[in-house]
Backbone bond lengths (Angstrom), bond angles and torsions (degrees), N, CA, C in turn:
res aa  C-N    CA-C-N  psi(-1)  N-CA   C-N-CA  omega(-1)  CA-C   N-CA-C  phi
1 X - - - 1.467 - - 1.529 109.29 -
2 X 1.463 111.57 138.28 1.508 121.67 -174.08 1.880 99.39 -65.94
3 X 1.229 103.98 164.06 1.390 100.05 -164.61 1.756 105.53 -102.34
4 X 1.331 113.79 -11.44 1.661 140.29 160.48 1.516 106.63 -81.24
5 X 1.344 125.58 -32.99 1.615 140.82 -169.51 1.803 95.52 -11.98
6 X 1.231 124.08 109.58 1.585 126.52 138.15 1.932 94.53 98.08
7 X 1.790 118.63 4.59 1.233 123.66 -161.94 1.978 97.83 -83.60
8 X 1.317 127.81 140.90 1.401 111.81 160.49 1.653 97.21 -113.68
9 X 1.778 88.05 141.62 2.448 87.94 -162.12 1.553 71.30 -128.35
10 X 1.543 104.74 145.88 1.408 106.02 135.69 1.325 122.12 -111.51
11 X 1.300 112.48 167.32 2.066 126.74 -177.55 1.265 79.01 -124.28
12 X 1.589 92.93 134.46 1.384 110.86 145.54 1.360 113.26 -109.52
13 X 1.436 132.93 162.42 1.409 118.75 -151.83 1.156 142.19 55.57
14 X 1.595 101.73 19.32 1.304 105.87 -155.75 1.737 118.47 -113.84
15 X 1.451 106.23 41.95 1.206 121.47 -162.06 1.878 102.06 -113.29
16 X 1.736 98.68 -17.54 1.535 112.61 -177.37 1.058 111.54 -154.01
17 X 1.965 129.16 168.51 0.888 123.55 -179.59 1.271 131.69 53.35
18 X 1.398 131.94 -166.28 1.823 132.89 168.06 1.749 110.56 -6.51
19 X 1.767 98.42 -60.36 1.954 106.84 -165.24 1.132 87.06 -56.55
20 X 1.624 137.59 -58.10 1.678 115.93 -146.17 1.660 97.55 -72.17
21 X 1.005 116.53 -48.93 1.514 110.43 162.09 1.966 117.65 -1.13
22 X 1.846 88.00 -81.18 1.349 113.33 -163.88 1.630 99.24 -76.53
23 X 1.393 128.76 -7.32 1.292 107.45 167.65 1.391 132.03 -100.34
24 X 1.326 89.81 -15.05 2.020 114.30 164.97 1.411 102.83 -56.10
25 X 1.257 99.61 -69.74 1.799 108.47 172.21 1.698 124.98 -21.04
26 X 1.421 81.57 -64.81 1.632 103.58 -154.81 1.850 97.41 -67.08
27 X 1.745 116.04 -31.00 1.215 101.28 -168.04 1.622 97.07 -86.97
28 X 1.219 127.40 -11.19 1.123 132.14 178.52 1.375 146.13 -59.75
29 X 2.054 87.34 -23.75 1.337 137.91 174.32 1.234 114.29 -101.08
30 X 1.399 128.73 16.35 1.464 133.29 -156.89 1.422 150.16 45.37
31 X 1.564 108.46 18.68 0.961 133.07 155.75 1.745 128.48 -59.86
32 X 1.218 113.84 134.53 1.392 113.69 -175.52 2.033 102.53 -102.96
33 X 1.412 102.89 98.88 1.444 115.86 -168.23 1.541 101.87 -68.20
34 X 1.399 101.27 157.22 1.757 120.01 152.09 1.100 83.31 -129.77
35 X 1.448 98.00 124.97 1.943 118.12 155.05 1.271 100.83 -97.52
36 X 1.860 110.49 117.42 1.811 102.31 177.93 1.472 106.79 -129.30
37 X 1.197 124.88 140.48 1.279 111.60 -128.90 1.974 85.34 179.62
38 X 1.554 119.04 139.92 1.441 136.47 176.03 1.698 88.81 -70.07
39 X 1.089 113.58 -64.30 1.476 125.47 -149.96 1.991 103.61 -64.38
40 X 1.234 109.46 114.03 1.345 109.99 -157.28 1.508 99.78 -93.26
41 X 1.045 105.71 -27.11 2.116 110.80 -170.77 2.021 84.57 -75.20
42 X 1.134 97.26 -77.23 1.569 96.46 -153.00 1.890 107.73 -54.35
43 X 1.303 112.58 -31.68 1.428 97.83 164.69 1.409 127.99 -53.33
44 X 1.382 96.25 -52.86 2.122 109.00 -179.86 1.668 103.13 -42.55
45 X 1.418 80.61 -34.32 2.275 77.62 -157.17 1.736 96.05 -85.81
46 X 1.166 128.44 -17.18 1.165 126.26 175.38 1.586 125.31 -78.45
47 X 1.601 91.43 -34.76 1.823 98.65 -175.80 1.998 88.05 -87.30
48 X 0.924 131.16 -18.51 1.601 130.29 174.90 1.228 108.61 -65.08
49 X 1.713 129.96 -50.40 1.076 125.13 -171.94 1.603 111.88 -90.55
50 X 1.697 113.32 5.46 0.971 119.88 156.09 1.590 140.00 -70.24
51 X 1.257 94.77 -50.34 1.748 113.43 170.28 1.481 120.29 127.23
52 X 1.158 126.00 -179.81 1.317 121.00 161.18 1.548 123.12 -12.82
53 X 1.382 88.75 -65.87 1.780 119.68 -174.16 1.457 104.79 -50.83
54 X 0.820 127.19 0.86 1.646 127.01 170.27 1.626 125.32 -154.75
55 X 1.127 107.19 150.29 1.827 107.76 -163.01 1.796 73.05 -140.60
56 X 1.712 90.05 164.08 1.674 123.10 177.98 1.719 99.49 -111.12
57 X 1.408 120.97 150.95 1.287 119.24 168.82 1.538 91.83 -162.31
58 X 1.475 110.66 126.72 1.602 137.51 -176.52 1.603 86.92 -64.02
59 X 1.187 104.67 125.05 1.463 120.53 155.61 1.762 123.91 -149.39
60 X 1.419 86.58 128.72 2.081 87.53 176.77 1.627 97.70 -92.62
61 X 1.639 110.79 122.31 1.740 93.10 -179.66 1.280 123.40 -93.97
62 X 1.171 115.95 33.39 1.549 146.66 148.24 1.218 146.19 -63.07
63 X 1.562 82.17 -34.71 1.673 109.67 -177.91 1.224 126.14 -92.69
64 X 1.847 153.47 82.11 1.172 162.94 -174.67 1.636 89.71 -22.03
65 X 1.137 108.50 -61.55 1.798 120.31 -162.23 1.653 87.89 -53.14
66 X 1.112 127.27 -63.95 1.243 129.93 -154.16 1.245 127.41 -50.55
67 X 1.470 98.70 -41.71 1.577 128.20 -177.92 1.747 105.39 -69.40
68 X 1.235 114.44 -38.15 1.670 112.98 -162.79 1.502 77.62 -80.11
69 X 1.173 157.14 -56.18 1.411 145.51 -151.97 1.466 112.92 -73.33
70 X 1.336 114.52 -43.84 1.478 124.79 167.33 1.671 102.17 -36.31
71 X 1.557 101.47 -71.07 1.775 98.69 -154.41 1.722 89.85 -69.22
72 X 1.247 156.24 -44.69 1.316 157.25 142.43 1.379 112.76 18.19
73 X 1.524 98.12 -71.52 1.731 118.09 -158.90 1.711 83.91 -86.94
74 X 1.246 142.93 -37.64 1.427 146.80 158.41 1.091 126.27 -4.22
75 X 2.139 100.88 -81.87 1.173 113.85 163.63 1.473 121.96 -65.50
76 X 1.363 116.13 -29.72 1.587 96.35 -178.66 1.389 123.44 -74.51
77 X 1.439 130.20 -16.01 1.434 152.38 176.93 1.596 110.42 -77.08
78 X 1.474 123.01 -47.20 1.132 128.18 -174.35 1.763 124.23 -146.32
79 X 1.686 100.77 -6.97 1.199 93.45 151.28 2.019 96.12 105.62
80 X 1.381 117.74 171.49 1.544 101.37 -175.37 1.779 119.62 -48.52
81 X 0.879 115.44 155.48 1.680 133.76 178.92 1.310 117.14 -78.85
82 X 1.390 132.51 97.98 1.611 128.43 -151.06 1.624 111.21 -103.24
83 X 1.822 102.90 -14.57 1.678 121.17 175.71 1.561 108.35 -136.38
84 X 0.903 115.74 156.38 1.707 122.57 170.14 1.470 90.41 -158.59
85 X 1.671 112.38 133.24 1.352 149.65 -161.23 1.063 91.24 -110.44
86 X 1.303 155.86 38.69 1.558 125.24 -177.65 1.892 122.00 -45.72
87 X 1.089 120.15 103.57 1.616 122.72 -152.97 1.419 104.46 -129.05
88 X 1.424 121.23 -14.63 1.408 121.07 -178.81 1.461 121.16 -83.56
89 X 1.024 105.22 113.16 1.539 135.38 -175.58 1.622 133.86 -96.13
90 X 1.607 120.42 144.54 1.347 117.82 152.62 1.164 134.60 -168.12
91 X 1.459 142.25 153.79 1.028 141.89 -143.53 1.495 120.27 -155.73
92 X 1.461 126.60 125.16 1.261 123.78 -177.33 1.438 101.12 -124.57
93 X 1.493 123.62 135.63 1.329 128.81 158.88 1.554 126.19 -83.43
94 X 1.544 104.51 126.06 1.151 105.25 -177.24 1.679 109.48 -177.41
95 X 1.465 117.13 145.98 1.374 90.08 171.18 1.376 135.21 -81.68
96 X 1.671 122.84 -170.92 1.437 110.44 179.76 1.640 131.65 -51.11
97 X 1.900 100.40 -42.27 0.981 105.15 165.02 1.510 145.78 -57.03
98 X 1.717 96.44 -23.89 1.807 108.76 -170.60 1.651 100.40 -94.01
99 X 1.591 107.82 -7.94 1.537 104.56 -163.92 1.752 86.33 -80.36
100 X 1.410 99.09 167.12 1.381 109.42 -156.66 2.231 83.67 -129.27
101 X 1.592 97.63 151.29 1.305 94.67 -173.46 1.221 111.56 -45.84
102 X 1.882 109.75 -49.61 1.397 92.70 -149.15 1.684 101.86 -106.07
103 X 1.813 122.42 35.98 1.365 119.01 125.55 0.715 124.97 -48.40
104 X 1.878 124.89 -40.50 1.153 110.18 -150.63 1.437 107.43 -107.27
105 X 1.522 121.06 17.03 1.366 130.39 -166.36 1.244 88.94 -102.43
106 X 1.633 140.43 -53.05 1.835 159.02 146.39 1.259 103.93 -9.57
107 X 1.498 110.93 -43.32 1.813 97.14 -160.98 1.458 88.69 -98.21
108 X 1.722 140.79 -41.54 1.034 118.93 -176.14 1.589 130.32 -69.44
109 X 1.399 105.67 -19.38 1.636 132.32 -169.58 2.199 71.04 -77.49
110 X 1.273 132.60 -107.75 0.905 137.39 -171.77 2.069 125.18 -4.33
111 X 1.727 91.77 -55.97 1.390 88.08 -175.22 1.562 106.91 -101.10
112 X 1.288 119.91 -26.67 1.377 122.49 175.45 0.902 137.01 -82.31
113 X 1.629 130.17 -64.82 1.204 147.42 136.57 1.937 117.79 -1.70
114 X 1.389 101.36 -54.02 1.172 104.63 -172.66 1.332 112.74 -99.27
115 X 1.264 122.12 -0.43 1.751 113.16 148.91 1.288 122.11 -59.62
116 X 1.999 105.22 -55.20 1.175 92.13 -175.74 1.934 120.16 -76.32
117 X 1.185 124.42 -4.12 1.800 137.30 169.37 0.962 86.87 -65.92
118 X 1.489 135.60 -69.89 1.793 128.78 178.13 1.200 128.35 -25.68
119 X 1.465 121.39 -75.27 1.152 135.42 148.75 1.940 132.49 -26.12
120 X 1.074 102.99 -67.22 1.749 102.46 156.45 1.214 128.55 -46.04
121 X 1.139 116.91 -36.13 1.513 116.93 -168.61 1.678 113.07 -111.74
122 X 1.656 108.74 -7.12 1.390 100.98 167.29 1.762 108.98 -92.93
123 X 1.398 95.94 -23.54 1.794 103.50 -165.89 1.690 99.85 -53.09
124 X 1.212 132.38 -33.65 1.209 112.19 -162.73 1.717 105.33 -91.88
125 X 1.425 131.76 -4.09 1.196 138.39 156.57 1.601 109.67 -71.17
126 X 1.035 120.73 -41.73 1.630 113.11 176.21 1.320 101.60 -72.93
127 X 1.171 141.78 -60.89 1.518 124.86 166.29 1.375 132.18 5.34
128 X 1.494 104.10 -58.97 1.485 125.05 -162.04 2.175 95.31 -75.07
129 X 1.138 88.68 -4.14 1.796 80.89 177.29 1.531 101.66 -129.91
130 X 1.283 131.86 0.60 1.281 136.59 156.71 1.590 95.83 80.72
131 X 1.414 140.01 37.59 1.888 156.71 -152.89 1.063 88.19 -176.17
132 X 1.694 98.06 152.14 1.716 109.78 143.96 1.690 80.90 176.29
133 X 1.331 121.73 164.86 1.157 155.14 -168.57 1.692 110.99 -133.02
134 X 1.400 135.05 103.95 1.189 108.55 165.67 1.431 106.94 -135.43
135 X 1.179 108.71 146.54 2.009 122.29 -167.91 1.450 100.13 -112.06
136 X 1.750 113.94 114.90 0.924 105.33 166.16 1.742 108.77 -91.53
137 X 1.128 120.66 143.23 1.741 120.39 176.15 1.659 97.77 -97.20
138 X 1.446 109.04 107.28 1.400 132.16 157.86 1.390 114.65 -80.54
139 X 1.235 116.02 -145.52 1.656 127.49 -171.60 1.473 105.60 -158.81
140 X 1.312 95.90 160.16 1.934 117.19 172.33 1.712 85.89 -72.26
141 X 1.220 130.97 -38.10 1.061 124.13 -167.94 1.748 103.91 -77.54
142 X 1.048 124.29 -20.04 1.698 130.71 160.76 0.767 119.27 -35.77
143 X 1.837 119.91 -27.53 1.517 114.70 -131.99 1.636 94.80 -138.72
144 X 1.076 126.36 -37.67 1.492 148.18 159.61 1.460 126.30 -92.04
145 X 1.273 102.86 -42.54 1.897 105.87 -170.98 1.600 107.75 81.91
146 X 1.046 123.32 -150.04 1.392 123.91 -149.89 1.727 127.48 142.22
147 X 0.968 121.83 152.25 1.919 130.78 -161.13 1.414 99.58 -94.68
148 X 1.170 111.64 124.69 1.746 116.41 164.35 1.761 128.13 100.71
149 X 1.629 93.41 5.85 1.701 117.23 -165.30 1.193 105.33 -134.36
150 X 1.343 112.09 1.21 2.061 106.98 -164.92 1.606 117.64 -23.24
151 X 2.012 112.11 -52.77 1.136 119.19 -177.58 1.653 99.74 -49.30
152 X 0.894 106.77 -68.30 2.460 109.48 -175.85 1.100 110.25 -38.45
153 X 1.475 128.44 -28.55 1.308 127.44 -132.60 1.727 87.32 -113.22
154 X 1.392 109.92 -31.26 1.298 95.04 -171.91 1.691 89.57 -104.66
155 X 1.519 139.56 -28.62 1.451 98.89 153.55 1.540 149.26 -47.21
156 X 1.712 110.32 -22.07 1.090 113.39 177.69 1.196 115.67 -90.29
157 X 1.463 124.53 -7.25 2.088 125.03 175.91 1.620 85.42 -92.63
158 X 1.549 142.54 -12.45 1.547 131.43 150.68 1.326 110.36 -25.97
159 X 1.506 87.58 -83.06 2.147 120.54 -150.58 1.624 74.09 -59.39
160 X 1.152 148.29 -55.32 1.990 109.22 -173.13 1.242 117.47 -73.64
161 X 0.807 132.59 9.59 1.599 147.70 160.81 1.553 107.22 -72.57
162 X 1.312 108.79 -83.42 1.298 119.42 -163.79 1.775 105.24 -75.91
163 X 1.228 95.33 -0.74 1.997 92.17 165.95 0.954 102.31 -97.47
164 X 1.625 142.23 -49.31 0.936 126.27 169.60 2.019 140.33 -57.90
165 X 1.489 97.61 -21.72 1.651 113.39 154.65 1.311 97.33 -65.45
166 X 1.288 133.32 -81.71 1.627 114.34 -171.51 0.956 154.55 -57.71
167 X 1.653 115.79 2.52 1.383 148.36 174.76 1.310 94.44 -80.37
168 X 1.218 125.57 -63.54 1.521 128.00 175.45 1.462 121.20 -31.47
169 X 1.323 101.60 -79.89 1.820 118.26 157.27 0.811 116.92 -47.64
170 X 1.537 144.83 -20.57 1.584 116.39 167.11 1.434 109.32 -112.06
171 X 1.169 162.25 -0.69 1.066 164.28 -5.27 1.837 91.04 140.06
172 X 0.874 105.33 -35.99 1.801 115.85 169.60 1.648 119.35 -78.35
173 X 1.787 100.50 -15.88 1.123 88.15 -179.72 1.467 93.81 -133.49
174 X 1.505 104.85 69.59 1.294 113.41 172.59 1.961 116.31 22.60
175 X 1.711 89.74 55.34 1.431 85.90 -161.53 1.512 73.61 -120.25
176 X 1.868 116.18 141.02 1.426 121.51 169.68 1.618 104.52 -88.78
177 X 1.619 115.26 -174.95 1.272 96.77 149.84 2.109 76.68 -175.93
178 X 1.195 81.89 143.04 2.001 88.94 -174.78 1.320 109.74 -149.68
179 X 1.752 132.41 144.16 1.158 131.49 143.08 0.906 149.36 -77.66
180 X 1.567 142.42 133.02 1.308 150.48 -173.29 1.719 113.49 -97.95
181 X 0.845 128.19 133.36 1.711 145.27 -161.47 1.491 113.06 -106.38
182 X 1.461 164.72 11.85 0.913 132.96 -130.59 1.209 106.88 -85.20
183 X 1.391 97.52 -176.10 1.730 109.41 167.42 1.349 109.81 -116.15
184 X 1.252 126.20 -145.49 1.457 116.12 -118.87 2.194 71.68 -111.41
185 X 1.508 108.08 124.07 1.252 118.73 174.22 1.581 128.12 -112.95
186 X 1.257 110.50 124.71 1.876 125.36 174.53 1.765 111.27 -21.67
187 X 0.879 114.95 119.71 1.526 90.62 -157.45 2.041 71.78 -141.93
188 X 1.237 134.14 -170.52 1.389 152.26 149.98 1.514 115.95 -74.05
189 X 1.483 116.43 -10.72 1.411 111.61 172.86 1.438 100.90 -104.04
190 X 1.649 108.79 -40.97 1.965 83.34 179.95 1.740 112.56 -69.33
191 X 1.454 123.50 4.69 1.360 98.69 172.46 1.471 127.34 -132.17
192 X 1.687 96.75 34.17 1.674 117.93 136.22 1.702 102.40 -48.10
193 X 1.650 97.85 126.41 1.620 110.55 149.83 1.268 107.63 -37.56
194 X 1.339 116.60 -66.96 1.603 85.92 -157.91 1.661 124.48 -88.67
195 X 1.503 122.02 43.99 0.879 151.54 155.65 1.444 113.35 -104.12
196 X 1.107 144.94 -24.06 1.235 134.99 165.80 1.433 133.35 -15.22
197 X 1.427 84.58 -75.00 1.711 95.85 -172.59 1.852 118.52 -73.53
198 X 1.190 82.88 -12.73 2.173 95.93 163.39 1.805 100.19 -69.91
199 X 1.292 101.16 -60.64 1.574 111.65 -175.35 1.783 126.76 -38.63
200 X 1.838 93.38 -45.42 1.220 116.05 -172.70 1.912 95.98 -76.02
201 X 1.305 110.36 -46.61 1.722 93.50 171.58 1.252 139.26 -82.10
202 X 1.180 110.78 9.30 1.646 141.33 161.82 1.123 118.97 -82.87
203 X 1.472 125.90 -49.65 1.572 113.59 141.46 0.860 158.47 -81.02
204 X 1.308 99.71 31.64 1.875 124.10 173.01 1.321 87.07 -82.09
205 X 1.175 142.08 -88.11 1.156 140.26 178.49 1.206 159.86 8.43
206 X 1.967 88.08 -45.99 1.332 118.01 -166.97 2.026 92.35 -103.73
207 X 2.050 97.61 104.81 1.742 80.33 150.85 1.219 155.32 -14.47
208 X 1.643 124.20 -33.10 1.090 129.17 164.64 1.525 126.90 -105.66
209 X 1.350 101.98 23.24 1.761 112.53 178.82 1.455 110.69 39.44
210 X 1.809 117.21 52.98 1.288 91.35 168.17 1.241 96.84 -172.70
211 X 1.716 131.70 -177.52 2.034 117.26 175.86 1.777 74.88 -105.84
212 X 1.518 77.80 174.92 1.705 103.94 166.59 1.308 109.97 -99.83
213 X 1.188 92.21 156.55 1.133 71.74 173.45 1.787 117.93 -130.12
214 X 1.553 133.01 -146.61 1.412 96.85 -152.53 1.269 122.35 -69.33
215 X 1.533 97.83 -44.40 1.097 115.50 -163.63 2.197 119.39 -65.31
216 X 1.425 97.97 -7.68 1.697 97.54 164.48 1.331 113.86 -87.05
217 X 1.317 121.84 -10.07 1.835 119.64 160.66 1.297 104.42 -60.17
218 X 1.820 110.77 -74.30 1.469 101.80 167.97 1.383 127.85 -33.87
219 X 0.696 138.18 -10.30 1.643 133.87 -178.72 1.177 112.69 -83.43
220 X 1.287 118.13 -34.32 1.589 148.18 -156.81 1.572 101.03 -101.96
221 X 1.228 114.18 -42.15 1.494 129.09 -172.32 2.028 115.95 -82.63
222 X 1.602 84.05 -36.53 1.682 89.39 174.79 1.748 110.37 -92.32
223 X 1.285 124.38 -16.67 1.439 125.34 146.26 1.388 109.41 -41.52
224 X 1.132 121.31 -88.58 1.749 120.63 -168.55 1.623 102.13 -41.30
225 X 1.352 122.52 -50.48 1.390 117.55 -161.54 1.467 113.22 -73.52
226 X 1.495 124.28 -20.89 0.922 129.21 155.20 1.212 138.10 -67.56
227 X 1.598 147.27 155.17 1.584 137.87 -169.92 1.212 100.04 -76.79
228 X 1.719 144.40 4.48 1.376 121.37 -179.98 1.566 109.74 -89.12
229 X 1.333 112.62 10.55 1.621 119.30 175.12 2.011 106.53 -132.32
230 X 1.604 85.46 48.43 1.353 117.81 162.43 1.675 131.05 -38.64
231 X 1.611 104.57 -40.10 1.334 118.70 -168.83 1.494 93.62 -130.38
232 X 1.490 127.71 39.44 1.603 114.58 169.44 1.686 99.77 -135.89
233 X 1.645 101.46 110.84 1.293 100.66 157.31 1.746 116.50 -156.48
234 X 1.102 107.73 165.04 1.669 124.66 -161.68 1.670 103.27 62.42
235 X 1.279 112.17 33.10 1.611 118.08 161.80 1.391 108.36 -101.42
236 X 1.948 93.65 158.90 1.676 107.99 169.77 1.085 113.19 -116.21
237 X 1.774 118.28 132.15 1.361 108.23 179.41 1.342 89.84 -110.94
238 X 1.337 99.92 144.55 1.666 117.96 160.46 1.671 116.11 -107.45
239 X 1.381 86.26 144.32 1.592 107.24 -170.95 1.424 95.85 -144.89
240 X 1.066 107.25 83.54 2.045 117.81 169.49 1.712 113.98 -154.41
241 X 1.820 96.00 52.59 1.653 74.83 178.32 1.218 139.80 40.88
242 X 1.658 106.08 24.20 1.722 99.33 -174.79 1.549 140.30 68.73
243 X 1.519 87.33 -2.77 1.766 104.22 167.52 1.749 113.34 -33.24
244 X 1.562 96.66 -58.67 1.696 108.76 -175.48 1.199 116.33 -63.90
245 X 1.388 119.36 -35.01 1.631 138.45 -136.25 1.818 97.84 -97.65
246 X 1.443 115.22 -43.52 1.312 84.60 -160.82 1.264 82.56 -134.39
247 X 1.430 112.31 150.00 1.510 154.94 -165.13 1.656 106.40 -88.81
C-alpha cells in the first residue's frame, strides 16, 4: 500500500523547485495532488505530465479570496483536503537598512501571512474527515536567523509560532500540523556559474560539506504527511546538514 494511498494534499509552490519535488512524490505515493501555484504554464504542464492524480489551480497565497476558491474547486475535484504543504516561498537579499518597507511587507505577506490564510481555510475541510496533516515549510533561517534577509528571517521564526498555535487548536480534531527547516537546497539557481562561488562559501558551513538536495526535503516532508508520523505535532524538523546544530 502507497504510503499517500486514498490522501488529497495540496502544494503550494508547487509548480517549481521543492513543490514539484513534493508533488511528483506525493502522487507517486498515492496521493491525489493539487499543485497551486501563480505560475499557470508550468503548473498545467506539470499536473499533465502528472496524470489524473493531479490537477493545477492558480492561487496567490496572499489572497483571502483565493484561498476559499482553492479548497472549493478542491473539494469538488477530489473531495475534502487530508494534507496542505504550505511550501511557497520568498526571499530578497539585502540589509535592514537598504530593505525598503514594502519589501519587507512582500516577504512577510508571502511567507507568513499565507501560512496562516492556508491554515484557516483548509482546517475546516479536514474537519469533515476528523485527519488532516499540515507542513508548514520554515527555514534554517527559522531556527538561527541570519545577515542580509531580516524580512525571511523574521517570517520564518513566525511559521514556528503559528504551527505551533495551531497544533494546539486543532489537536481535537485529530488535526497535526508541524514545521520543516531546511537548509540551503540544489535548486537551478544555485548552479548558475555565477552563483558558484556564493555556493562554495555556503558550504563551508554546512557539517556535511554539501546542499540537499530536493528530493531529501521530500523525504522528510512525505513522512509528516503521511500516518507513519502519527504522534508528531507542533514539532520542528530540521534538515540543514547541521548548519544550526553544531557549534
Amino acid at each position: 500500500m502507497a504510503r499517500l494511498d486514498g490522501k488529497v494534499a495540496v502544494i503550494t509552490g508547487g509548480a517549481g523547485g521543492m513543490g514539484t519535488a513534493h508533488a511528483k512524490r506525493f502522487v507517486e505515493e498515492g496521493a491525489k495532488v493539487v499543485i497551486a501555484d501563480l505560475g499557470r504554464s508550468n503548473g498545467a504542464d506539470l499536473a499533465e505530465k502528472l496524470g489524473e492524480n493531479a490537477i493545477f489551480i492558480e492561487l496567490d497565497v496572499t489572497d483571502e479570496s483565493s484561498w476559499k476558491s482553492l479548497v472549493e474547486q478542491t473539494e469538488n475535484t477530489f473531495g475534502p483536503i487530508d494534507v496542505l504543504v504550505n511550501n511557497a516561498g520568498y526571499i530578497s537579499i539585502n540589509s535592514i537598512e537598504d530593505t525598503t518597507y514594502e519589501e519587507f511587507k512582500k516577504t512577510i505577506a508571502i511567507n507568513q501571512d499565507s501560512i496562516f490564510l492556508g491554515m484557516k481555510h483548509v482546517y475546516p475541510s479536514m474537519k469533515k474527515t476528523k485527519s488532516g496533516s499540515i507542513v508548514n515549510i520554515s527555514s534554517a533561517s527559522g531556527i538561527a536567523g541570519g545577515v542580509s534577509h531580516s524580512p525571511y528571517v523574521a517570517a520564518k521564526f513566525a511559521v514556528r509560532g503559528l504551527t505551533k498555535a495551531a497544533a494546539a487548536e486543532f489537536a481535537p480534531d485529530n488535526i497535526r500540523v508541524n514545521s520543516v527547516h531546511p537548509g540551503n537546497i540544489r535548486t537551478p539557481m544555485t548552479d548558475q556559474d555565477s552563483n558558484r562561488e556564493l555556493i562554495k562559501a555556503m558550504i563551508e558551513d554546512v557539517p556535511l560539506k554539501r546542499l540537499a538536495e530536493p528530493e531529501e526535503i521530500t523525504n522528510l516532508v512525505l513522512y509528516l504527511a503521511s500516518d507513519e508520523s502519527s504522534f508528531s505535532t507542533a514539532a520542528e524538523f530540521i534538515a540543514d546538514g547541521g548548519l544550526t546544530q553544531i557549534i
